[in-house]
Backbone bond lengths (Angstrom), bond angles and torsions (degrees), N, CA, C in turn:
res aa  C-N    CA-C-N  psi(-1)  N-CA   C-N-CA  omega(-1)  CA-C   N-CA-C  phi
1 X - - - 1.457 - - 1.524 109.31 -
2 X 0.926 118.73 140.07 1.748 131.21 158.20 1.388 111.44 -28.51
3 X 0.969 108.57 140.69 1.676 127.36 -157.69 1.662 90.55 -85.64
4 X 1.590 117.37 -45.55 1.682 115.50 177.33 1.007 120.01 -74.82
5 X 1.564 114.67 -22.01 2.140 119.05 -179.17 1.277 85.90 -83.23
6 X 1.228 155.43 -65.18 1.399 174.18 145.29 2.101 94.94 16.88
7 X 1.069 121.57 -65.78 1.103 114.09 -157.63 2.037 91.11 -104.85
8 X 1.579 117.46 -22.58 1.577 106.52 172.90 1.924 92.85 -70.48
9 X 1.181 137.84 -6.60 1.435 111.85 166.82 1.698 112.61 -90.15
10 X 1.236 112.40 -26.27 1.491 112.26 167.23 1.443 110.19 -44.45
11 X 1.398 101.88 -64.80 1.553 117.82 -170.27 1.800 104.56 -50.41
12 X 1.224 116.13 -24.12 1.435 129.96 167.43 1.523 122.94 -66.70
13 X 0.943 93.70 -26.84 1.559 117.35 -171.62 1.641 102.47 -91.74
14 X 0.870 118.26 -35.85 1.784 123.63 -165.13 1.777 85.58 -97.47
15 X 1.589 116.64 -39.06 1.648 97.47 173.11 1.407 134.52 -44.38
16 X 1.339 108.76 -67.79 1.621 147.22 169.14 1.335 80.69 -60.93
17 X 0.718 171.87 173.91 1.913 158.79 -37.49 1.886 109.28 -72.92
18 X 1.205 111.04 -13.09 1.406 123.64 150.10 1.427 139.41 -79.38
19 X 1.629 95.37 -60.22 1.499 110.72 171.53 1.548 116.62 -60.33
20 X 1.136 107.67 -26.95 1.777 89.62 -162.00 1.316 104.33 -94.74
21 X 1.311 148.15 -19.18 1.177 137.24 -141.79 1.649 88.39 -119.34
22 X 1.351 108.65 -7.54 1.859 114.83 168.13 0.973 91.01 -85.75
23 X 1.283 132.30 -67.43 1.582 117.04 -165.48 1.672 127.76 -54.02
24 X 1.553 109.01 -16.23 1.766 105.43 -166.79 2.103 92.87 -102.40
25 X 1.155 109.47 -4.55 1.229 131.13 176.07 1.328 122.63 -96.83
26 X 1.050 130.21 -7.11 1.682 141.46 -147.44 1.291 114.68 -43.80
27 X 1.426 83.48 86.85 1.647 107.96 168.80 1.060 117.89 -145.24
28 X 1.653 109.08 68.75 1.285 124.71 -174.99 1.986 89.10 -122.25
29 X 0.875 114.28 -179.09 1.798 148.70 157.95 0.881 137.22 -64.82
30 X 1.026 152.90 127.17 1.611 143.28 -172.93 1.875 118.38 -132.42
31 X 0.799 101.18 96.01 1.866 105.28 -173.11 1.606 107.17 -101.30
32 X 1.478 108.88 137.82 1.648 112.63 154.11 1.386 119.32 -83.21
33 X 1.588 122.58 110.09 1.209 129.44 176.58 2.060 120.11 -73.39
34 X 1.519 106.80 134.56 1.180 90.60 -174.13 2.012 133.95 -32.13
35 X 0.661 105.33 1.65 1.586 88.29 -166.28 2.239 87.38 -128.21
36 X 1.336 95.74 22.01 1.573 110.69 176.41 1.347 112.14 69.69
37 X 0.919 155.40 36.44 1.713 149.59 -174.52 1.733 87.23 -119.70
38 X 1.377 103.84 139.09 1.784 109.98 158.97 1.565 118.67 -78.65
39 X 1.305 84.87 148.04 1.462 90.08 166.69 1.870 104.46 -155.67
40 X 1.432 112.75 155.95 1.196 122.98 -153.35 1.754 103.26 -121.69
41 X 0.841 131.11 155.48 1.477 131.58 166.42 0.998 118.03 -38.72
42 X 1.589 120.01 -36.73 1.385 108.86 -156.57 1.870 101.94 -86.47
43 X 1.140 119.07 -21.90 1.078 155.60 -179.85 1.793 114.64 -40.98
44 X 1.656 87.73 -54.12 1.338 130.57 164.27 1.976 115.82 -64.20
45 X 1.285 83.53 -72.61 1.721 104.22 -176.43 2.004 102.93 -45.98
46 X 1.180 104.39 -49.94 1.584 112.58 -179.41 1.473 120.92 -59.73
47 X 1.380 108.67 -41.96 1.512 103.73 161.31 1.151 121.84 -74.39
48 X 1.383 125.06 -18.61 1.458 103.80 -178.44 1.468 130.40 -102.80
49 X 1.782 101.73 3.71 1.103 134.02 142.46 1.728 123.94 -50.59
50 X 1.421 90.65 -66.95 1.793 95.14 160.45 1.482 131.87 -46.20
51 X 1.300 107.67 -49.24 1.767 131.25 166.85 1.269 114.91 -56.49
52 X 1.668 110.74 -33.09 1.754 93.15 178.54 1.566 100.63 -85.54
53 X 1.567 97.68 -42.14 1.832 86.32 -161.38 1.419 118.55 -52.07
54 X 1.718 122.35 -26.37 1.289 132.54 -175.85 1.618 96.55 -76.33
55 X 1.344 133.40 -47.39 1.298 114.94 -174.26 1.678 110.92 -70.90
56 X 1.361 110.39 -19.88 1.407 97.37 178.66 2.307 104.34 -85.31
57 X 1.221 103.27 -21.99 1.377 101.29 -176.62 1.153 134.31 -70.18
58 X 1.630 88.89 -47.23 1.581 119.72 179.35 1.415 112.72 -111.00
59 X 1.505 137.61 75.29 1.476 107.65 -171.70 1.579 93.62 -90.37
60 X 1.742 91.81 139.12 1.721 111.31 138.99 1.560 88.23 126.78
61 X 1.310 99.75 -12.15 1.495 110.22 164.05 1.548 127.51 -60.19
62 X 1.572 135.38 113.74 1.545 106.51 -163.48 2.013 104.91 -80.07
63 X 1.414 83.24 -144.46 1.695 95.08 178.83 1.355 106.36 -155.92
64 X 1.327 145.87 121.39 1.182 150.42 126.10 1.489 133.30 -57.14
65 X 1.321 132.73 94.26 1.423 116.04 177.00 1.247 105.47 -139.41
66 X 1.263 108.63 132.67 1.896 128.29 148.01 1.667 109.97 16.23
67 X 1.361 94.59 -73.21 1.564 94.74 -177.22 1.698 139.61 -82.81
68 X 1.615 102.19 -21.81 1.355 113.20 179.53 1.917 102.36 -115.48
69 X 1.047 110.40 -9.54 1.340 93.97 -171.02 1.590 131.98 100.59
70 X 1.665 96.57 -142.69 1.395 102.09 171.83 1.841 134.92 30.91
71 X 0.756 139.62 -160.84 1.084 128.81 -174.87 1.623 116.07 97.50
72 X 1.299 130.80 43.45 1.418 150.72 -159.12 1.935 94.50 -86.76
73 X 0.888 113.39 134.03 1.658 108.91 168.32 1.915 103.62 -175.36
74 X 1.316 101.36 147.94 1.542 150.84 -136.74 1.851 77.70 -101.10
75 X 1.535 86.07 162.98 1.687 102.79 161.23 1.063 107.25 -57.64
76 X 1.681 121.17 141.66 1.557 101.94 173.32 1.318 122.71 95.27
77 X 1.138 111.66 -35.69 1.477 107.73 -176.44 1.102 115.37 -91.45
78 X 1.626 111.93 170.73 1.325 129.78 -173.28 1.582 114.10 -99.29
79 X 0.998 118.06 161.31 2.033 125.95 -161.35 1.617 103.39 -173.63
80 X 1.250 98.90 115.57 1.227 133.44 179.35 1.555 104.57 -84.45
81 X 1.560 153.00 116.76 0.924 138.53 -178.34 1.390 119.39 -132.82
82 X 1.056 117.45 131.20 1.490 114.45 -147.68 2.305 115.97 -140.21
83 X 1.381 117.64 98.62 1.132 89.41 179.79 2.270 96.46 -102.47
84 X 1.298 116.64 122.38 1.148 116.55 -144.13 1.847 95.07 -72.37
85 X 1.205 105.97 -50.55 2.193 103.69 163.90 1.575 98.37 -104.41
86 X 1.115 128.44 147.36 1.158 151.47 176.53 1.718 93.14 -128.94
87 X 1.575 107.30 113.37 1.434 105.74 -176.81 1.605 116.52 90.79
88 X 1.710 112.14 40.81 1.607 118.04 177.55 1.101 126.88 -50.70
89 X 1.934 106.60 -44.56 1.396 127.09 178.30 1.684 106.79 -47.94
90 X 1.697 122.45 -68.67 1.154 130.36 -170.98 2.033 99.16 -57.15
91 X 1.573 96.46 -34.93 1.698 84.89 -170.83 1.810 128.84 -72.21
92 X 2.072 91.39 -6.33 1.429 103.66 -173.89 1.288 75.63 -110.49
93 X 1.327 167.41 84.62 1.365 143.37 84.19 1.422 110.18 -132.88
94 X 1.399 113.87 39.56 1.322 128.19 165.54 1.371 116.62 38.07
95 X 1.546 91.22 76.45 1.524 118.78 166.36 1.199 124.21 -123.54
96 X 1.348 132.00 113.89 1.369 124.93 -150.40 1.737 117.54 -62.43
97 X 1.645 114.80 -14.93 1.361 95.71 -175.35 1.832 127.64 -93.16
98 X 1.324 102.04 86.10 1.561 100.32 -174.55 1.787 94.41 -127.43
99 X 1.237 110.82 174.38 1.164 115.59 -163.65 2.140 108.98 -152.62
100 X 1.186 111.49 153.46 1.534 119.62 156.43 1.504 119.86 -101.57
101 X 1.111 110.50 118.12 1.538 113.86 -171.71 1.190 106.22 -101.03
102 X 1.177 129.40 107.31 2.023 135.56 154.23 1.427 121.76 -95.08
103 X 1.369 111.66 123.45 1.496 117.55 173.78 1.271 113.44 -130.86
104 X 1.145 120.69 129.70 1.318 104.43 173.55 2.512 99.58 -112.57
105 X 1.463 84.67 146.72 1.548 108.82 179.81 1.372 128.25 -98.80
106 X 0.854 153.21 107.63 1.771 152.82 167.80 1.235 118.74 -114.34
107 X 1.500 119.41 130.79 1.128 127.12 -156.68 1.579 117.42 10.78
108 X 1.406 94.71 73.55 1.943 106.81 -176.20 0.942 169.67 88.14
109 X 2.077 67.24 -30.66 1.843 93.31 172.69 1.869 118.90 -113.48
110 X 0.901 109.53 164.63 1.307 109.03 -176.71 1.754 108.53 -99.06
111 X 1.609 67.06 111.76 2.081 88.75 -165.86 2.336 104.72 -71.95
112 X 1.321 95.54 -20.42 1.647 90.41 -169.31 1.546 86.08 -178.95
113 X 1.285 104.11 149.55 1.656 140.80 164.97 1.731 134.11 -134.29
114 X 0.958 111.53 114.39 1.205 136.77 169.40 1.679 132.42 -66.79
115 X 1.246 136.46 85.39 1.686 112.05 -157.95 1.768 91.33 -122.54
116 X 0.966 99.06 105.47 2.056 102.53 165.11 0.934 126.97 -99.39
117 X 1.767 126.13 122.51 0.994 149.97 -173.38 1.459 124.03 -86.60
118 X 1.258 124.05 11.36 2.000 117.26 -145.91 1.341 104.59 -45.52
119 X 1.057 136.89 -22.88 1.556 123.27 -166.57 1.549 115.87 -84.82
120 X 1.409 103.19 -14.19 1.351 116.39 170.81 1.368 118.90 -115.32
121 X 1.595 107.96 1.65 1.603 110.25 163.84 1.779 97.63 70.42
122 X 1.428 93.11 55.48 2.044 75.18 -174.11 1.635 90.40 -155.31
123 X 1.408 123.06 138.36 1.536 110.91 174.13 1.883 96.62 -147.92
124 X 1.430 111.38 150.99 1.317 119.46 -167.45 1.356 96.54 -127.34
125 X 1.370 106.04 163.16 1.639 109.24 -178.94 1.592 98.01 -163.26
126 X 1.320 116.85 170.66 1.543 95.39 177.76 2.002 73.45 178.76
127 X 1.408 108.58 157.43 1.365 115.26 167.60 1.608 105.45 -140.53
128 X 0.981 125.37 168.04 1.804 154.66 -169.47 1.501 96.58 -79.71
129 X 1.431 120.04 113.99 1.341 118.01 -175.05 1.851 115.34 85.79
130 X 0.937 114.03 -20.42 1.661 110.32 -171.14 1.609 113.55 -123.29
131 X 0.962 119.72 -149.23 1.643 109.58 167.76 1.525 122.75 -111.72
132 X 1.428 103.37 -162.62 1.159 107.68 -175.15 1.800 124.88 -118.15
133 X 1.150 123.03 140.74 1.565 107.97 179.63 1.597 124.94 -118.71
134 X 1.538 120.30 160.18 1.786 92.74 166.53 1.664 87.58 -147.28
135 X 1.772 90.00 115.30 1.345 98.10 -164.69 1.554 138.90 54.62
136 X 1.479 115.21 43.14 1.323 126.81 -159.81 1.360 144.41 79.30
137 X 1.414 92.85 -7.46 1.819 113.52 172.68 1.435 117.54 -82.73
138 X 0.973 126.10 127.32 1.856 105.85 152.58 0.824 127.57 -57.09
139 X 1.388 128.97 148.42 1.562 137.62 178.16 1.082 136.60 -125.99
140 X 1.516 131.95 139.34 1.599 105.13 -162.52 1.564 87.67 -136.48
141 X 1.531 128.59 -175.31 1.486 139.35 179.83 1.268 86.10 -88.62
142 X 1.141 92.14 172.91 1.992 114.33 169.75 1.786 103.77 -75.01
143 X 1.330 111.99 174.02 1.650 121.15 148.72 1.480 102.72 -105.81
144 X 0.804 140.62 -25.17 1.318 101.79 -176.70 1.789 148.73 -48.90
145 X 1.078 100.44 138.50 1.914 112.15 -133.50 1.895 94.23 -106.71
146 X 1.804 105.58 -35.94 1.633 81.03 172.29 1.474 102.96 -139.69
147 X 1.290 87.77 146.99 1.973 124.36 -170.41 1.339 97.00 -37.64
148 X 1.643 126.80 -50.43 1.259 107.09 179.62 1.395 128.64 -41.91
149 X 1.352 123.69 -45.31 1.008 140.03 163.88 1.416 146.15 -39.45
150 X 2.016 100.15 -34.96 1.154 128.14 165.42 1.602 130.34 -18.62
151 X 1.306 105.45 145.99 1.531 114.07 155.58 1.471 122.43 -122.45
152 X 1.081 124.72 80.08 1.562 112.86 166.61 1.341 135.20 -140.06
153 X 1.330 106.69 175.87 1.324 137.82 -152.74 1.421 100.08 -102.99
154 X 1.650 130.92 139.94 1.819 141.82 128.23 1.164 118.05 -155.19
155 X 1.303 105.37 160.52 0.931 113.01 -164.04 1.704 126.75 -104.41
156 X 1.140 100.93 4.49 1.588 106.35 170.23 2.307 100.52 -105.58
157 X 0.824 92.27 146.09 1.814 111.13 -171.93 1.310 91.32 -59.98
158 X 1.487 129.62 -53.65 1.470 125.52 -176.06 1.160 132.67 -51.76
159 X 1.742 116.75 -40.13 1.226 133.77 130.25 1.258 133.01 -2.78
160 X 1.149 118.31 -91.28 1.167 139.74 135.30 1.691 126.62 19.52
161 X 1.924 83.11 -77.87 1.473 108.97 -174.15 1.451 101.38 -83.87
162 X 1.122 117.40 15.81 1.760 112.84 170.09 1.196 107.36 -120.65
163 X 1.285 125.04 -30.77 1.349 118.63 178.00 1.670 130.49 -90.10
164 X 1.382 89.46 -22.78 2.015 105.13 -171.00 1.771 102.67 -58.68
165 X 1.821 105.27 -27.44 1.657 84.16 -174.44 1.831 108.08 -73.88
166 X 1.056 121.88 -5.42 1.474 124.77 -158.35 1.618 116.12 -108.98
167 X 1.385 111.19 -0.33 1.038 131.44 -151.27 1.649 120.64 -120.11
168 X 1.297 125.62 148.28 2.030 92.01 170.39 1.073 101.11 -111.61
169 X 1.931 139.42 14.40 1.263 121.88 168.44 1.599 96.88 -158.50
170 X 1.039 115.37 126.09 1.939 134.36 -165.90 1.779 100.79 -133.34
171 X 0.967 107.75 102.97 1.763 120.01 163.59 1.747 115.99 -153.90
172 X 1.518 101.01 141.35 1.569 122.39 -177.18 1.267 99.07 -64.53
173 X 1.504 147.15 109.70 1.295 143.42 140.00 1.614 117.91 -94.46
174 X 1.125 116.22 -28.15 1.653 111.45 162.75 1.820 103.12 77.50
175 X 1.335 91.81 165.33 1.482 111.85 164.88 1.603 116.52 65.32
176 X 1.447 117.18 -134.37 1.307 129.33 163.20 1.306 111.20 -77.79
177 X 1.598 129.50 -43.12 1.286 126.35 -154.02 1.363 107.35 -69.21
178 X 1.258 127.87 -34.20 1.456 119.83 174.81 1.447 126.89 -70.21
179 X 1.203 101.23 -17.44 2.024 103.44 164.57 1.546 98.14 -86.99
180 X 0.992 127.06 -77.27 1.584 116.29 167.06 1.768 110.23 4.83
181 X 1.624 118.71 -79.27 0.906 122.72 177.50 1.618 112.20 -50.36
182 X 1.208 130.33 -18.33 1.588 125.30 -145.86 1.736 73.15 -93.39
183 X 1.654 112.78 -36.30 1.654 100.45 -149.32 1.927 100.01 -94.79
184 X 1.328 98.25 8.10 1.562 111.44 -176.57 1.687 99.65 -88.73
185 X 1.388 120.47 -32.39 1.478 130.31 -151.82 1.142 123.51 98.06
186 X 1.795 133.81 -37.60 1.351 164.79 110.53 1.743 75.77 53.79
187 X 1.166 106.04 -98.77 1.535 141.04 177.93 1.297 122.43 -83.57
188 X 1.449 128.61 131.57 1.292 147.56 -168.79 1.307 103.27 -94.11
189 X 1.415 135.51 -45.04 1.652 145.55 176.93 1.300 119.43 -146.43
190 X 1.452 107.71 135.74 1.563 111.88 175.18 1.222 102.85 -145.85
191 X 1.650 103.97 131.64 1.446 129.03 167.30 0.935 136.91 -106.85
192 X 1.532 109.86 99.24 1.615 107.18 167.36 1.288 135.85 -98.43
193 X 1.142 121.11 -155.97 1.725 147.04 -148.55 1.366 93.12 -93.04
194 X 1.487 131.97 143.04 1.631 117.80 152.88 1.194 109.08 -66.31
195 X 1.647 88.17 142.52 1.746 109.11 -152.64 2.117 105.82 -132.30
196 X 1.366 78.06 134.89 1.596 76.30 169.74 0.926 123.35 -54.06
197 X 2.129 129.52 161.18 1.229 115.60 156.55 1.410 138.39 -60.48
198 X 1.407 117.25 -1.89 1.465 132.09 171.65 1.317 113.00 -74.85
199 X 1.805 115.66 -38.62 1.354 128.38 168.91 1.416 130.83 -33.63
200 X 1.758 92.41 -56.29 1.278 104.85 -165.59 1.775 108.39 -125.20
201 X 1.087 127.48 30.54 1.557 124.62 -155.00 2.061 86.35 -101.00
202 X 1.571 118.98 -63.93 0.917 121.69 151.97 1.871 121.24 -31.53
203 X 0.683 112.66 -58.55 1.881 107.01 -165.74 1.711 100.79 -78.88
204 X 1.395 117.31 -11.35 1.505 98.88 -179.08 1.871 116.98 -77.52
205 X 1.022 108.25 -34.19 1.541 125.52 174.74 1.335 110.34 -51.19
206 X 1.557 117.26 -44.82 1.363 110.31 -170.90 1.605 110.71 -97.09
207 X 1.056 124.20 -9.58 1.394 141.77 172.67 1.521 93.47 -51.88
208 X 1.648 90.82 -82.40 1.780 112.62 -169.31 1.471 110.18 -60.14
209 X 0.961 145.98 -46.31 1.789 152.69 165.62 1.691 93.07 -45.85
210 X 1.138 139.68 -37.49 1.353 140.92 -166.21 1.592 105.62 -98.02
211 X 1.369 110.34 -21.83 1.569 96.18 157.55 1.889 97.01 125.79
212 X 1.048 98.08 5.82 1.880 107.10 -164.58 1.404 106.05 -100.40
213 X 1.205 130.87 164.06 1.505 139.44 151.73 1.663 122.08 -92.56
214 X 1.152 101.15 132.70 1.255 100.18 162.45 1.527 123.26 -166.77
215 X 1.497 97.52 149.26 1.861 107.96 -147.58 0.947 96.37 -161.02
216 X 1.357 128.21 156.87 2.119 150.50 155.74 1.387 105.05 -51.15
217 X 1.271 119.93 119.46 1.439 135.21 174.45 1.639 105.34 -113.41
218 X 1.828 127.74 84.69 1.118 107.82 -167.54 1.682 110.29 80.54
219 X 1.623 105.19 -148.24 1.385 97.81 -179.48 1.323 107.43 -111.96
220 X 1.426 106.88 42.02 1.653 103.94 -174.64 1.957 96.12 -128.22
221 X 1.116 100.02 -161.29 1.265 121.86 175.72 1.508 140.26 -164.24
222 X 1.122 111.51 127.10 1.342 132.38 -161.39 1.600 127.85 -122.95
223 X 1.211 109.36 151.30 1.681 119.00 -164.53 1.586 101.48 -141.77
224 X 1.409 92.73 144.82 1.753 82.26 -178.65 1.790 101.40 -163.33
225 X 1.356 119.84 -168.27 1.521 109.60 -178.03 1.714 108.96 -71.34
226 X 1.393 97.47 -29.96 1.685 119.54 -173.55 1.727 105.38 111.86
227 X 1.759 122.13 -21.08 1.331 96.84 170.50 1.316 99.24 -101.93
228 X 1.480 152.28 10.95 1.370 107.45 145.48 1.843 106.15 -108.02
229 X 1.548 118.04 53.70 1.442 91.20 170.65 1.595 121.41 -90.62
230 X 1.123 116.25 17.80 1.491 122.28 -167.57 1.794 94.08 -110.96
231 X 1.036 113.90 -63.46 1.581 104.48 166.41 1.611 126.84 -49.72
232 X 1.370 111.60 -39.70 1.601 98.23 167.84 1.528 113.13 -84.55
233 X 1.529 112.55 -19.43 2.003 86.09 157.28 1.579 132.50 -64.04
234 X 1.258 97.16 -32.77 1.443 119.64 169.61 1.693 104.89 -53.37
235 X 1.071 127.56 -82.28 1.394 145.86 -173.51 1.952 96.02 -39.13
236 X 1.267 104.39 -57.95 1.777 115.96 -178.60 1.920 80.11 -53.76
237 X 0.823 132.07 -71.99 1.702 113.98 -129.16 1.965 101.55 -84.18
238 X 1.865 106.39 -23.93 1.355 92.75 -167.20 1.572 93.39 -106.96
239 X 1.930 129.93 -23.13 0.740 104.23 174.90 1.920 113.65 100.29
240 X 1.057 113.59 -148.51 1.262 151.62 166.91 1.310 105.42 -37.25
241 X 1.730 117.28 -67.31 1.353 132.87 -169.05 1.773 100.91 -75.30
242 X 1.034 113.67 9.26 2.150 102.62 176.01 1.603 83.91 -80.15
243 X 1.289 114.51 -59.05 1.648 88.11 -162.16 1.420 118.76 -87.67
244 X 1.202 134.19 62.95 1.480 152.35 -176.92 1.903 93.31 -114.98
């Protein structure tokens, strides 16, 4: 294995040995952050867990995360990117789907991703050039070639309501878990929310290493097998009028 997927699953490993045993315990914190989204201590506590071990592991390496920021880097450089729960809301009212996202970046691109699940016992990884895994398996996208046929996932209702007539299976799963599924086969397309780079820096590697597309549609974002992503942009923007 890759010497950088190699130590972003460590860094996975030192997450989930925090997160989970707060969550089946919940006796963590719960704060409204200025721009309104919660966030909880542990939330907090996990990145800066992540932040030391990388400055003591990796120095000169930066850090990007969700909660503290920063993360400034040069041509060339290396960027650690990190949103430490992905899914706070579900993780402060004890709902199992939240996640730790690790990516690491070099000159721009996202060299490998990391996505941990513990509450659902499920973890994905995938690197740039190689494949993809979920929990030790390989993983590939689906074939399926027409939308009728489809399975997918978004997470805004409008979404939804544009795609469900065109489709043979339309449900909100949100977050990471529905690209997960897109790069499992699970799911043919998933649409989300515009998303930070912490959101999605992790889930693009394992998408694309697994055989999928994924890119900004508008101000949102989307993942799919790659043969129907041109029909569900289509379907998202006209809707109703594709099958006229």
């Amino acid at each position: 294995m890759d010497a950088d997927l190699a130590y972003a699953l460590e860094l996975a490993d030192a997450a989930d040995a925090l997160t989970l045993p707060r969550f089946h315990a919940r006796d963590f914190a719960v704060e409204t952050k200025p721009d309104l989204t919660p966030v909880t201590d542990t939330d907090r506590a996990v990145e800066r867990m992540l932040r030391d071990r990388i400055a003591r592991d990796r120095p000169g390496e930066s850090v990007l995360g969700e909660e503290e920021g920063d993360g400034a880097r040069g041509p060339g450089d290396v960027r650690w990117i990190v949103d430490p729960i992905d899914g706070t809301k579900n993780f402060s009212r004890g709902v199992p789907i939240w996640a730790t996202l690790i990516a690491l970046e070099r000159e721009g691109s996202f060299v490998c991703g990391v996505v941990s699940a513990p509450a659902l016992g499920r973890r994905w990884w995938g690197a740039r050039g190689g494949d993809s895994f979920a929990s030790g398996r390989p993983i590939r996208v689906s074939e399926t070639a027409d939308l009728a046929q489809a399975a997918v996932s978004c997470t805004h209702g409008r979404d939804l309501a544009a795609l469900e007539p065109h489709v043979w299976h339309a449900r909100g799963l949100g977050d990471f878990w529905s690209h997960m599924l897109v790069a499992e086969g699970a799911l043919d397309v998933a649409v989300d929310a515009s998303l930070k780079l912490w959101d999605y820096a992790a889930v693009e590697p394992i998408v694309l290493a697994a055989g999928g597309r994924f890119e900004r549609v508008g101000s949102q974002w989307m993942s799919s097998n790659g043969l129907l992503h041109d029909a569900a942009v289509a379907a998202l923007r006209w809707g109703p009028a594709l099958r006229a």
